[in-house]
N, C-alpha and C positions, 0 to 999 in steps of 0.2 A: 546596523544591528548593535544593541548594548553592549558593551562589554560588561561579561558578569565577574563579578566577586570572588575572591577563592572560596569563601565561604557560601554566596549563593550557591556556588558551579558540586561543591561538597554536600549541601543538604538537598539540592535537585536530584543529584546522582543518589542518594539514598532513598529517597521517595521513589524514583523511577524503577529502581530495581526491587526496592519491596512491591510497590505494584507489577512490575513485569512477571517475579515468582509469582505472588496470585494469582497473576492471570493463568498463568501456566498449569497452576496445583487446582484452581477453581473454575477459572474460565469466566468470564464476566460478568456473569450471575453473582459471582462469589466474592465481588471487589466494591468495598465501600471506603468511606474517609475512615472509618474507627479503624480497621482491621488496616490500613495501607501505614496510617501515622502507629498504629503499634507495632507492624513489623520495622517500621523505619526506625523508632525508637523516640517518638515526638509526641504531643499531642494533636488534635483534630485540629485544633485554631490555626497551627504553625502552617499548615498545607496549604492555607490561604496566601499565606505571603509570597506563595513562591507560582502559583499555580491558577488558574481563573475559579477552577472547579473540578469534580472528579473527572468530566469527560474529560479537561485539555489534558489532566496527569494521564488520564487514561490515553491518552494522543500518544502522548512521549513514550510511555511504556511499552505501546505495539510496533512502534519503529525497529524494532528489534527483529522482530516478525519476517520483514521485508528481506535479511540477510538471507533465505534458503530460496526465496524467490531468486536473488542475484545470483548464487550457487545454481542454479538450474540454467540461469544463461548462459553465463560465463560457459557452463559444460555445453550446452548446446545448440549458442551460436556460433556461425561458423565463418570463413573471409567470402566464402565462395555464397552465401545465398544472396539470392536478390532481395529487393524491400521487402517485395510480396512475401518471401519465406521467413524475413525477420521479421516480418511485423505477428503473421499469424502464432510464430515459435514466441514473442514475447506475448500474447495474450494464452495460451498453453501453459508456461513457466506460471506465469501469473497466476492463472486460474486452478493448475497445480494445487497452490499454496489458498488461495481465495475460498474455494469450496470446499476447504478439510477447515479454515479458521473462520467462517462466515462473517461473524458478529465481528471478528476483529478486525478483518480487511473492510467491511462495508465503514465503521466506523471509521477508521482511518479515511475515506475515500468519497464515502455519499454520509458519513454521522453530523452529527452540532456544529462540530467544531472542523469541519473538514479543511476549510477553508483557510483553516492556520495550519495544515499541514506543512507548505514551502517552508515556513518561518520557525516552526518545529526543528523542521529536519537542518536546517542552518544552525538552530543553537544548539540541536542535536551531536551534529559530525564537526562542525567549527570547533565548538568551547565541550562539551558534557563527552562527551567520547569518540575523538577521534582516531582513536588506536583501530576503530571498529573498520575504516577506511584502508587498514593496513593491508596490502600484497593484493585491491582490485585493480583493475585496470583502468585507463584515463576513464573509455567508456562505460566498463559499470558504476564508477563514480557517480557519470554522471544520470544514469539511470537509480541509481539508487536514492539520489536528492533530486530526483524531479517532485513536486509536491503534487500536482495535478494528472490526473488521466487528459486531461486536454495538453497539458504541456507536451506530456510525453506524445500525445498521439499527433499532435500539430506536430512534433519532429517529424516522427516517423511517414506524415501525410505528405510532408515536401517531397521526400523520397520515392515516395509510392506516385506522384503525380509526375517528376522528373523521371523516372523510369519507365514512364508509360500504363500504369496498374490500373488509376485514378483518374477522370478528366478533371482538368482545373476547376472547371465550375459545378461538379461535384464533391469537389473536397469537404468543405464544410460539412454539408449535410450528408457525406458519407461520414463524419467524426461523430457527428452530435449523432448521429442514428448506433453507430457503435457502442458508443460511449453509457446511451441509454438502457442497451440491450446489455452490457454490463452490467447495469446497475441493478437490472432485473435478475442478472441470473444469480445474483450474490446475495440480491436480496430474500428471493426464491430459496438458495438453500438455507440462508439463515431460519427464515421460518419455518421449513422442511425438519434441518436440525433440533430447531427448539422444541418442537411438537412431539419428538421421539420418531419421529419416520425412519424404515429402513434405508437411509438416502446413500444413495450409490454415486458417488462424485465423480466415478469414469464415464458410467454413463450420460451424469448431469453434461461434464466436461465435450462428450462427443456431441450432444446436444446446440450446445451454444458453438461446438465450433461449425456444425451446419448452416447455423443462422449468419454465421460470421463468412462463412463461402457466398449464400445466398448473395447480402449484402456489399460482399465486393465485386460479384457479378455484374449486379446493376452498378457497380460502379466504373465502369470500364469506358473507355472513349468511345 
């Protein structure tokens, strides 16, 4: 990874968080390169030298996001659950946070630039703000910088197959089936939200955690 500049690491962090307030006061609708380089205090051009385009800034900006996801495990993970109960509590915490922010957890997750999430969250918590790491634990650490839904669930799937939850040679296509039906339900509420729908997130929430029983039923030895 580069090491960046004082100066990069100074006009990233001020981009990042004029975009992250936007997102916040407007929500993504509301977030362009004029409006992000004039609360930062720059012009339009400058955003380029530091940034690929608005969605990678838009990347960096919802990292932020992901802190009340970690506040929901950290509270309600516990020593005593098995895989099976961590893994369902961490897609719950998740989804928690996922279906009240739609547009911003898909983009982080299934958007453009998804794919440079890992690399994000490295110069994110490395170099641009690691004070944000202060008082988690080894473990949420390391959940917090996993860049992938398959990272994390590839952890979580050794566990669940070592414990007995998962046959070995359904793991995989137990992940990629999850994985997808994630991708569906976030994307579901996103355009739920966008539309103006009455969308009720506990519901959606009890919803997708059926599919996710269903799913590990058949996954069972």
């Amino acid at each position: 990874m580069e090491e960046l500049s004082v100066k990069k690491k100074r006009v990233m962090i001020l981009f990042i968080e004029a975009a992250e307030g936007l997102l916040r006061k407007e929500g993504p609708a509301g977030l362009s390169i004029r409006k992000v380089a004039a609360e930062a205090g720059y012009n339009s051009a400058t955003l380029y030298n530091y940034f690929q385009d608005l969605e990678h800034l838009t990347l960096f900006a919802s990292v932020r996001y992901l802190r009340e996801y970690v506040a929901l495990l950290e509270k309600n993970l516990t020593e005593d659950m098995d895989a099976f109960q961590r893994y369902r509590m961490i897609y719950r915490c998740f989804n928690s946070c996922a279906f009240r922010e739609p547009e911003i957890f898909h983009g982080m997750f299934f958007g453009r630039h998804s794919g440079l999430l890992g690399e994000v969250l490295q110069v994110y918590y490395e170099q641009l703000f690691p004070q944000e790491l202060d008082g988690l634990s080894s473990q949420m650490r390391q959940m917090l910088q996993l860049g992938t839904m398959y990272e994390r669930d590839s952890l979580m799937m050794k566990d669940l197959v070592a414990e007995g939850f998962v046959a070995p040679e359904k793991a995989e296509k137990t992940m990629e089936l999850m994985i997808a039906l994630h991708q569906h339900y976030i994307h579901e509420a996103m355009i739920r939200s966008a539309n103006g729908d009455d969308f009720d997130t506990a519901a959606h929430q009890e919803k997708f955690d059926a599919a996710f029983l269903y799913i590990m039923e058949a996954a069972k030895p």
